[in-house]
C-alpha positions as CSV (number, residue, x, y, z in Angstrom):
1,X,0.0,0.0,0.0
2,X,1.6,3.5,-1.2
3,X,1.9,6.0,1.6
4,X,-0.8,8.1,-0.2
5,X,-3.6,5.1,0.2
6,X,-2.4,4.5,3.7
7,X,-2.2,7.9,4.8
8,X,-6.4,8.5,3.2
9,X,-7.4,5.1,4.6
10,X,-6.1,6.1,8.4
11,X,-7.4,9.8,8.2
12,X,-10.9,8.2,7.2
13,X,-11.0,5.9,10.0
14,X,-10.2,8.4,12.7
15,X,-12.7,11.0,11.3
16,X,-15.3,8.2,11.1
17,X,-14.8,7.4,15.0
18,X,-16.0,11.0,15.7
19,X,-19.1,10.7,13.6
20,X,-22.0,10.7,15.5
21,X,-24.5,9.9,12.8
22,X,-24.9,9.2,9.2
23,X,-25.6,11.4,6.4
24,X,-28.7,10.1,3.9
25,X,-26.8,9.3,0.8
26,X,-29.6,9.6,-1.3
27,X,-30.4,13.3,-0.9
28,X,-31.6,15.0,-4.9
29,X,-28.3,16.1,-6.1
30,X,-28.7,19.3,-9.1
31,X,-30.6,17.8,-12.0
32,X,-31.4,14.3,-10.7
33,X,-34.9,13.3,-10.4
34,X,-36.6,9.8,-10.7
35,X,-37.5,9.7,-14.2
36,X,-33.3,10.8,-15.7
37,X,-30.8,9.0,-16.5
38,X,-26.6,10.0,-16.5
39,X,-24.0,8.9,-18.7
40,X,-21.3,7.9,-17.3
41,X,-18.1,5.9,-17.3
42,X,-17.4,3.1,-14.5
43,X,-15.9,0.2,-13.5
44,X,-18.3,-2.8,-12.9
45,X,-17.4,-6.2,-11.3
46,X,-19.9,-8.5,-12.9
47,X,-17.3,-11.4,-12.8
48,X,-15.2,-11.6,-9.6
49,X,-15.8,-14.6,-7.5
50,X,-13.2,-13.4,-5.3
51,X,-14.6,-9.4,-5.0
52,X,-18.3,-11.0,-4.9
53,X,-17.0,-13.9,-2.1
54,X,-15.5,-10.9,0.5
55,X,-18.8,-8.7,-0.1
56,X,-21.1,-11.4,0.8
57,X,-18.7,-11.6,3.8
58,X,-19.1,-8.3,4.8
59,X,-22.5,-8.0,3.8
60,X,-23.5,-10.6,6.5
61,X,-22.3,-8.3,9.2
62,X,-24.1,-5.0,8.3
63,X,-27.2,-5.6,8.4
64,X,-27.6,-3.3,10.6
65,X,-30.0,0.3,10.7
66,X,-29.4,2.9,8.5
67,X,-27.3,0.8,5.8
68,X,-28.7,0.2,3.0
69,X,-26.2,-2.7,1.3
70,X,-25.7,-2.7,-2.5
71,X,-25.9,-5.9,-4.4
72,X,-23.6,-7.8,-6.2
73,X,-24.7,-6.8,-9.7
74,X,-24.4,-3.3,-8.5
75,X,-20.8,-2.8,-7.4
76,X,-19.0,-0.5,-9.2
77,X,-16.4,2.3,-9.2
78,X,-17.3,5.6,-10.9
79,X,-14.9,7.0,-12.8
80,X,-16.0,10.3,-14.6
81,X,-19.4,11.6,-15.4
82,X,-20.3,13.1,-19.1
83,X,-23.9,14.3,-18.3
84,X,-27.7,13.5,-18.4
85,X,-29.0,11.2,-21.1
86,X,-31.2,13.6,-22.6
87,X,-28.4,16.7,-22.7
88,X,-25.6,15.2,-24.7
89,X,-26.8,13.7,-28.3
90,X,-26.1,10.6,-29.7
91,X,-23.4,12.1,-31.7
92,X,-21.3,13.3,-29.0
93,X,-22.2,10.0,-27.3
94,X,-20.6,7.8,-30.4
95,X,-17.8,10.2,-30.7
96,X,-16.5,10.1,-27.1
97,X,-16.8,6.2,-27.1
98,X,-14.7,5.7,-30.6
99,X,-12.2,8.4,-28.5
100,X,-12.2,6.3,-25.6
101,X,-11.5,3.0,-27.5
102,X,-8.9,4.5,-29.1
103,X,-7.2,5.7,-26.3
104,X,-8.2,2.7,-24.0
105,X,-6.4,0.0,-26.1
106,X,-3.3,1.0,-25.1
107,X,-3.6,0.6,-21.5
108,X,-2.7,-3.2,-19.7
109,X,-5.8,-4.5,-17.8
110,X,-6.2,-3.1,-14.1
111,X,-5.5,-5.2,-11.4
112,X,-6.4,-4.2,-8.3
113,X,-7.1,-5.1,-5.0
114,X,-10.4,-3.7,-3.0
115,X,-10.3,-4.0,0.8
116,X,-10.2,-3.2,3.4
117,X,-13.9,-1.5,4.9
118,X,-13.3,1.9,4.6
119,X,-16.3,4.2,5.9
120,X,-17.0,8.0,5.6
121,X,-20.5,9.9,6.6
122,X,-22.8,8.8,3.3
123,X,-21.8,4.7,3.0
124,X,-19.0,2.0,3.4
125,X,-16.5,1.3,0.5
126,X,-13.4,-0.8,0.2
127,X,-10.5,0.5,-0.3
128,X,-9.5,0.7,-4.0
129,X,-5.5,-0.4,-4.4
130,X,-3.5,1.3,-6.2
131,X,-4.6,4.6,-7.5
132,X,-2.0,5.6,-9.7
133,X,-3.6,2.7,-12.6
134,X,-7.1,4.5,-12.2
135,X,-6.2,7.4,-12.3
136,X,-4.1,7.0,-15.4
137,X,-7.5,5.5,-16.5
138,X,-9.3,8.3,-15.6
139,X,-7.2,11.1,-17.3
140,X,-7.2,8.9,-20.4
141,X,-11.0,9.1,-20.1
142,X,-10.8,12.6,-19.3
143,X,-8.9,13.2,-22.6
144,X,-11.3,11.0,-24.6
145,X,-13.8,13.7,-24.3
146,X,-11.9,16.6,-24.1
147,X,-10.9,15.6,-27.8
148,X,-14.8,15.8,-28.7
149,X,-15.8,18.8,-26.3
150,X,-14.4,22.5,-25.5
151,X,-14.9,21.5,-21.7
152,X,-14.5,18.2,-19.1
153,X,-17.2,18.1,-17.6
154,X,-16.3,17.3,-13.6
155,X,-13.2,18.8,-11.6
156,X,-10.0,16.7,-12.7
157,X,-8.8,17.1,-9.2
158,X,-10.3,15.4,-6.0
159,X,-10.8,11.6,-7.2
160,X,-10.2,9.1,-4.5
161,X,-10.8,5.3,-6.0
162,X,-13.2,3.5,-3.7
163,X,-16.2,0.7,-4.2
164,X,-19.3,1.3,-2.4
165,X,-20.2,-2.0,-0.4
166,X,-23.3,0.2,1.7
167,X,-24.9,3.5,1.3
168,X,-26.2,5.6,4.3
169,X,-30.1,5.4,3.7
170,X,-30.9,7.6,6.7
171,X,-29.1,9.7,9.6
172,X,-28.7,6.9,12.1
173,X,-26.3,6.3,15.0
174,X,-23.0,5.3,14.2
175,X,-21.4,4.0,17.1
176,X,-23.0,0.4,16.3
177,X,-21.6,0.8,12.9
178,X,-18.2,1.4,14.0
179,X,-18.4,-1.3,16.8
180,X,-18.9,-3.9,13.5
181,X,-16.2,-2.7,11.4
182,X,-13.8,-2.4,13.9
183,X,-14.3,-6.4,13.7
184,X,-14.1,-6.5,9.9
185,X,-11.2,-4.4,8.8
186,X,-8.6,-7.3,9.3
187,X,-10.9,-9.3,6.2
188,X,-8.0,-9.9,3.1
189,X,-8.2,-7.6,0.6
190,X,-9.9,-9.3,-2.8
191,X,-8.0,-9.2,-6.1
192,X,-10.1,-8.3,-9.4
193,X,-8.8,-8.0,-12.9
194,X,-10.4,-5.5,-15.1
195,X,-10.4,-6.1,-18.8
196,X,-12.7,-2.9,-20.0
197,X,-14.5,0.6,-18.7
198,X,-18.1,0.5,-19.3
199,X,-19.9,3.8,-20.1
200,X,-23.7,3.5,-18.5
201,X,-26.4,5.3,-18.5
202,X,-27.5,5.3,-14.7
203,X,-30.9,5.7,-12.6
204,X,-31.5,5.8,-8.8
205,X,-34.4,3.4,-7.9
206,X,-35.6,2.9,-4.1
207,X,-32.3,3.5,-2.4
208,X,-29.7,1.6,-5.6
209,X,-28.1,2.4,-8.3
210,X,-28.9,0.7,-11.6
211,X,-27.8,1.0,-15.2
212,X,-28.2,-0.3,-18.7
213,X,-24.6,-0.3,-20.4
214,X,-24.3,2.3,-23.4
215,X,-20.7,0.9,-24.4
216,X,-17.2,-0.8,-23.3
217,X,-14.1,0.3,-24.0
218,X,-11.3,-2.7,-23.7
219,X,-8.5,-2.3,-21.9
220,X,-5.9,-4.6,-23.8
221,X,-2.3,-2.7,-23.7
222,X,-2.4,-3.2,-27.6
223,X,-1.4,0.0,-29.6
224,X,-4.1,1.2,-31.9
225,X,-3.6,1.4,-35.4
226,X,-6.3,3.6,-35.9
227,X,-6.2,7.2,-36.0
């Protein structure tokens, strides 16, 4: 673990031991509302066994009020946002994912490793080890759409890697919260493999995030011959 993850995952703990409740997670952000949709680019985890093994794990051990625990099929790390379905055309759309392909060849698969619990205010994640091969991803994202549009949408700066394992669904007590993970963060870390980015387009419904994927763009470490 690099001395930027360690240093994150330690001040995160200690601020989450003088928490004293929750924050809702699922508060309307600007422009969502049931009925839209967002594109955006993530990485899913709809075949690890070994990610799916420790969050069923950990899962047991949270039931617990105010969590509310994403499933399996809805694990993911976002990576960078483009904007709501019906603001960007299908031009733009097609565009940024033949720039993102392009770009994306070149880069090796991501392995990774996810663990251990690390909580904040709005939800519990897992660590996300190490950051420097997402966010090489990211900026190659980043520069995917730059190439089509003026402006990135999103700030570059201020991305910290993490999987969401349960969101904060109300502002309930902590201190039982804590009392659990304090008991869980010794769990091994699971190894994932990552062959492709996935740009979705994403909907909140009852408390979880769902999506229908828009595209993929491998991740091969194969230089593209097209130009």
């Amino acid at each position: 673990m690099s001395s930027q993850e360690l240093t994150s995952l330690h001040q995160r703990w200690t601020a989450y031991q003088a928490l004293p409740r929750l924050t809702d997670h699922w508060y309307w952000r600007p422009g969502w509302r049931t009925d839209r949709q967002f594109y955006t680019w993530h990485l899913t985890f709809e075949h690890q066994p070994e990610l799916h093994r420790l969050v069923t794990d950990l899962h047991q051990h949270l039931v617990l009020p105010g969590l509310d625990l994403v499933p399996l099929n809805g694990l993911h790390l976002t990576m960078q946002g483009i904007g709501f379905t019906d603001e960007v055309t299908d031009a733009d759309v097609h565009a940024i994912v033949a720039e993102a392909r392009r770009r994306c060849a070149v880069l090796p698969p991501l392995e990774l490793t996810l663990g251990p619990v690390d909580p904040d205010a709005e939800g519990i994640g897992l660590l996300v080890q190490p950051w420097d091969r997402v966010e090489r991803l990211r900026v190659t994202l980043r520069a995917a759409i730059g190439a089509v549009w003026p402006a990135v949408p999103e700030s570059a700066d201020g991305f910290r890697p993490h999987v969401t394992i349960a969101y904060s669904g109300s502002p309930a007590p902590t201190e039982p919260i804590r009392s659990q993970l304090a008991n869980l963060r010794d769990r091994p870390p699971a190894r994932v493999t990552l062959n492709e980015v996935s740009l979705i387009a994403l909907r909140r419904d009852d408390h979880t995030y769902r999506w229908t994927t828009v595209a993929t763009a491998p991740l091969s470490g194969i230089e593209s011959t097209s130009r």
